[in-house]
C-alpha positions in Angstrom: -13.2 138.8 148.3 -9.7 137.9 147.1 -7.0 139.2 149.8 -3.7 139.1 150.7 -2.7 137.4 153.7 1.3 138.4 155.4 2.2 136.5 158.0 1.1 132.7 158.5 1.6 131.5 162.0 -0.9 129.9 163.9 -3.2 132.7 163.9 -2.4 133.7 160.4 -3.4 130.2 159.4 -6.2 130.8 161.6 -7.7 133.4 159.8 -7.1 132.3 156.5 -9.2 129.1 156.9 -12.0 131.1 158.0 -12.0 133.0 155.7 -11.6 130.2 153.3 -14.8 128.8 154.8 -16.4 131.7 154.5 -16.4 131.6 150.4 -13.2 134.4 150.4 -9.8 133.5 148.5 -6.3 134.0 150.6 -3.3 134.5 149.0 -0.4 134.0 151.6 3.1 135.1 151.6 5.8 132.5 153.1 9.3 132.4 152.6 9.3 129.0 154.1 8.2 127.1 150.8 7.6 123.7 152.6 5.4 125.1 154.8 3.0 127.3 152.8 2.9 124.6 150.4 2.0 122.1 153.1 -1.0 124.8 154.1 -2.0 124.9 150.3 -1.9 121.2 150.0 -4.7 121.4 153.1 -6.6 123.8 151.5 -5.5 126.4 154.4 -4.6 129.0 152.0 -6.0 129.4 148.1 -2.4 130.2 147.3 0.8 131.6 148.2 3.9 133.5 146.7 7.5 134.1 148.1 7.9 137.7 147.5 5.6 140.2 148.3 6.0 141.6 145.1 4.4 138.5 143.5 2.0 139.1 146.2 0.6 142.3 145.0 0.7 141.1 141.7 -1.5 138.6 142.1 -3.9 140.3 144.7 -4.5 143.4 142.7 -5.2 141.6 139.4 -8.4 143.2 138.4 -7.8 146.5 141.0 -7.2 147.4 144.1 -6.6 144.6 147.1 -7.2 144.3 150.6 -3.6 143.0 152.7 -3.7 141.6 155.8 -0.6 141.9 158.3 -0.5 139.4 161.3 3.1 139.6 162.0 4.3 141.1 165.4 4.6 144.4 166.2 7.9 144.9 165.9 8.1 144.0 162.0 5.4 146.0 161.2 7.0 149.1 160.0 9.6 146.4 157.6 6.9 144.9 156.4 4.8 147.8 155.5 7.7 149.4 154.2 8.0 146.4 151.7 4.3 146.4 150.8 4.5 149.8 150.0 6.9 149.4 147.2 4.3 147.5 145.2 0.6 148.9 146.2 -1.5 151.2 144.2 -3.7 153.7 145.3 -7.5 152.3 147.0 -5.3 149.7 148.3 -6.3 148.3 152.0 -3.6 147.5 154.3 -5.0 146.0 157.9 -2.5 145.4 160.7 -3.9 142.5 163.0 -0.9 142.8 165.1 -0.6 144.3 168.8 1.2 147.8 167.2 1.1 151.1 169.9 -1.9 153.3 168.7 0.3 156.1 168.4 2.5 154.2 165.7 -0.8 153.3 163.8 -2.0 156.9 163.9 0.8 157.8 162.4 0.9 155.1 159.7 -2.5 155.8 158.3 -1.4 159.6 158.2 1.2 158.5 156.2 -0.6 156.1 153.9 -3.3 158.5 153.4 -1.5 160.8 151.6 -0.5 157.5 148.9 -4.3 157.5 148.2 -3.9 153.9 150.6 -6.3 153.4 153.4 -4.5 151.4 156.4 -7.1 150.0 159.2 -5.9 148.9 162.6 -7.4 146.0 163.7 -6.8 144.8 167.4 -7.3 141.1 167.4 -8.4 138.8 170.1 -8.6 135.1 170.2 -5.2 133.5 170.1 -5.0 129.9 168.6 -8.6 128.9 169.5 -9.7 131.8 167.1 -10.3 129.7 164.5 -12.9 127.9 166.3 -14.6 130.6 168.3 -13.9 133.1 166.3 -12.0 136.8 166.4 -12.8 139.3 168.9 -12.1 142.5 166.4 -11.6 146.2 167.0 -11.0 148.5 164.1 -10.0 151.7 163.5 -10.2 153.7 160.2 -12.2 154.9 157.9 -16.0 154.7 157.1 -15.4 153.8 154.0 -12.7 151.5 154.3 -13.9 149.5 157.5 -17.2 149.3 155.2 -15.5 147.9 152.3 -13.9 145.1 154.9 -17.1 144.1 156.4 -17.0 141.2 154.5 -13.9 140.4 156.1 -14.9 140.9 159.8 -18.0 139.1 159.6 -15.8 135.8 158.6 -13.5 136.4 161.3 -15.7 137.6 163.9 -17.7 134.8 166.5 -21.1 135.8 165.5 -24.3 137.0 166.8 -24.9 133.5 168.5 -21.3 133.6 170.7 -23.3 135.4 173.3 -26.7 136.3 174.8 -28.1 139.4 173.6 -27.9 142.1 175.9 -31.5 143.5 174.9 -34.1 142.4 172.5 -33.6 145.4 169.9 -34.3 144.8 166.5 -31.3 146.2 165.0 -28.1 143.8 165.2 -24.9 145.9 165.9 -21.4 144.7 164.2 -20.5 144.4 167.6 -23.3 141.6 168.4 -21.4 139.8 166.0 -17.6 140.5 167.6 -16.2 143.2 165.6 -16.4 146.8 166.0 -15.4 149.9 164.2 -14.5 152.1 167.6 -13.4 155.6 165.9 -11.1 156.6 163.2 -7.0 155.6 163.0 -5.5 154.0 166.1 -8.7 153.9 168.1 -8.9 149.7 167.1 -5.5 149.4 168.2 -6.2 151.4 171.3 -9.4 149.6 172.2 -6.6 146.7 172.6 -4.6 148.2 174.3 -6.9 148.5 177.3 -8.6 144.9 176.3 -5.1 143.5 176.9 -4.3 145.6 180.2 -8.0 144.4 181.6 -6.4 140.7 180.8 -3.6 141.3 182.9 -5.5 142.8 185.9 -7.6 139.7 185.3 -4.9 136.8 185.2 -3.3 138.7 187.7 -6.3 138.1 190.4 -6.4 134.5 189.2 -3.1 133.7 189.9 -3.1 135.5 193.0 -6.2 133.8 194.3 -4.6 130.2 193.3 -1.7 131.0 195.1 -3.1 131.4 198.3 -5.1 128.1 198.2 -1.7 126.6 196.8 -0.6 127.8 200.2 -3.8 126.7 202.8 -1.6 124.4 204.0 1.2 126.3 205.2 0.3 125.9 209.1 0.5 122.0 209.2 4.6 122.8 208.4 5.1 126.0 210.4 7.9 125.2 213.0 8.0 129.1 215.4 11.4 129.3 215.8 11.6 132.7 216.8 13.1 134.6 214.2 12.8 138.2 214.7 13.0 138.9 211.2 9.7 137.2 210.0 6.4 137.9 211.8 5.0 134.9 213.4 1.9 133.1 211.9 -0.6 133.9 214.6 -2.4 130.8 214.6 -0.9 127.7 213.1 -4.3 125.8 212.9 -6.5 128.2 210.6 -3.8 127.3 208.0 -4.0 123.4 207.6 -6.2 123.2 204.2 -4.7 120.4 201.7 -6.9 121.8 198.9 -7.0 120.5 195.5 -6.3 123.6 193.6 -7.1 121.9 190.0 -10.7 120.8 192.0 -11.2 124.5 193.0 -10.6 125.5 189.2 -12.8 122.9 188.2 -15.7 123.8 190.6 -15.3 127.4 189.8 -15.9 127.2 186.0 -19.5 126.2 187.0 -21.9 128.6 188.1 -19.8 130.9 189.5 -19.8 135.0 189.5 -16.0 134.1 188.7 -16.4 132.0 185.9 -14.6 132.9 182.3 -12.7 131.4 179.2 -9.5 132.7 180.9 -10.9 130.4 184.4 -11.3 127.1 181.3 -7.7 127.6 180.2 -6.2 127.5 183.8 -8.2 124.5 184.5 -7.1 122.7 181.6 -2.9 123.4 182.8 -3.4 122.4 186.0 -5.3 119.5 185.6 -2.3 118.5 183.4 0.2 119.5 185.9 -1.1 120.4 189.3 2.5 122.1 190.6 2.7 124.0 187.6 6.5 122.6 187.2 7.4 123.1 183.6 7.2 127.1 183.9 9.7 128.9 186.0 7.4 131.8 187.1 8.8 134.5 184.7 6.0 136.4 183.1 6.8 138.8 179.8 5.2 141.7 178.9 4.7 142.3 175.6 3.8 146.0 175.7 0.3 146.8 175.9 0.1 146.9 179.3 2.9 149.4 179.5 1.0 151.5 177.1 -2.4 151.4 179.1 -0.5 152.2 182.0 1.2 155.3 179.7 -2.4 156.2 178.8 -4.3 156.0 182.2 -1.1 158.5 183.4 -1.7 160.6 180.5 -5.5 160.7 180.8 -5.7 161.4 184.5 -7.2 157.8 185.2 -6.4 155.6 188.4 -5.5 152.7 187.0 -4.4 150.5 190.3 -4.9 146.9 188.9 -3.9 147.0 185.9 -0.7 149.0 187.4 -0.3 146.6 190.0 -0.4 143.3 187.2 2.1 145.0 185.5 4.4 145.4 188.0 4.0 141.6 189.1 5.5 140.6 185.9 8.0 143.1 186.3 9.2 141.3 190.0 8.1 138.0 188.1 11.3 138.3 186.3 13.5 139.5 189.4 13.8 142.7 187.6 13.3 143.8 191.2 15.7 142.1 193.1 18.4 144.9 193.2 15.3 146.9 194.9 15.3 144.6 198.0 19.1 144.5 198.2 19.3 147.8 198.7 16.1 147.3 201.7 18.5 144.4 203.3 21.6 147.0 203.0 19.2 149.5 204.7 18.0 147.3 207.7 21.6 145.7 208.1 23.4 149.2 208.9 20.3 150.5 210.7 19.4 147.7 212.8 22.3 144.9 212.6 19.5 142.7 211.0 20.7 139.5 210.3 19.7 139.9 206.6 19.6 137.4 203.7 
């Protein structure tokens, strides 16, 4: 398939040279000349324009094109805006990027009506996609997801990324990583929730690493009788000098708790076992807002994932003002000598 390619960053450039490999031909659209020709020159890309214009031009040749958007959310609605100017009705348009449901709903209402189909497709897999593979989930049409499959079997792991589940003779797109989960937005919402597990999930990690970062905290504790901190009841259960980066290590094999996520946090603190060239602010870059948004809407208890999200929100002292006013509280009420 010949298809357009917007937006060629890491994973952009990614999913081009799958697709490359696959036997497809990428057209990419850079306004950084150096670069996309320095992704051309590697055979990254099959070629590349500087407008979008010439884009479509060169896509849609012999008919209608597939484009595919992997820019982040918040251009999405400039850059489809753009494209717009220049498709043609049967036109594809996916959106790779991490867009809210609701906005892609809306979208392919709106590009419906142009005789254009426009597929959310909620992508997992970062930089190291390009070896392992894209973790997909689409939303759209029948028809146009079909038309794509070509497309999502490139990007996707494959069938032999994991153990089957059961022996059934019929292999599910899913088996290979990619899966059509319902009709516009439901790819994008499928993501959603995929990202706001992740956070619940990194969240325990972190959590559980810091208390062995702190085992040791007894061999230091000096009682000094400060009234405003409860005492550590027993100095000598705490005196553990444990290897954090060993744990990590030791946990990646065999263990109920083993996972990808578990490889990468091995790999940074083996590299840096104090963790000193991050300063503990974690962003949030939407979706777990949104799954939190959707669990409230829905009914659903969602305590984890609620709870991860609002570590990052202390992570980033957005709560301090919160514990001022606690210290205000228990200095009038109680002459606590308060920090």
């Amino acid at each position: 398939m010949k298809v357009g390619m917007i937006g060629l960053g890491r994973m952009g450039e990614g999913m081009s040279r799958r697709l490359i490999a696959a036997g497809h031909e990428v057209h990419g659209f850079r306004n950084n000349v150096q670069k996309a020709e320095a992704q051309y020159e590697a055979g990254y890309i099959s070629g590349y324009t500087t407008s979008i214009q010439s884009l479509v031009q060169v896509v849609n040749g012999k008919g209608p094109g597939v484009y595919m958007m992997v820019v982040p959310a918040e251009t999405v609605e400039d850059t489809l805006n753009e494209l717009l100017q220049f498709c043609v009705e049967g036109d594809i348009i996916i959106d790779h990027g991490n867009s809210n449901f609701k906005d892609s709903r809306r979208r392919a209402e709106r590009l419906s009506k142009l005789g254009i189909q426009y597929l959310d497709c909620g992508t997992s897999g970062g930089v190291y996609g390009l070896e392992r593979g894209y973790c997909l989930m689409v939303g759209g049409t029948d028809t146009a997801v079909s038309a794509c499959r070509p497309i999502f079997d490139a990007l996707s792991p494959g069938i032999d990324a994991a153990p089957r589940t059961d022996d059934r003779s019929y292999v599910s797109p899913a088996e290979h990583g990619w899966l059509r989960c319902g009709g516009p937005g439901a790819g994008h919402f499928v993501k959603m929730v995929h990202n706001g597990v992740e956070y619940g999930i990194m969240q325990a990690y972190a959590e559980g690493f810091n208390i062995l970062h702190e085992a040791n905290a007894g061999s230091k504790y000096v009682k000094a009788g400060d009234a405003e901190v409860a005492p550590m009841d027993n100095p000598a259960d705490y005196q553990y000098d444990i290897d954090v980066a060993e744990v990590a290590e030791c946990w990646r094999r065999g263990s109920v708790v083993g996972s990808w996520l578990l490889d990468l946090t091995a790999d940074v603190l083996r590299s840096d076992r104090e963790l000193s060239k991050f300063d503990g602010g974690v962003s949030d870059s939407g979706e777990g807002r949104w799954t939190v948004h959707a669990a409230v809407d829905l009914g659903v208890p969602a305590p984890v994932i609620s709870s991860a999200l609002w570590a990052r929100f202390e992570s980033r002292r957005l709560g301090a003002f919160t514990a001022k006013v606690l210290n205000g509280m228990r200095a009038m009420f109680g002459g606590h000598d308060v920090r």
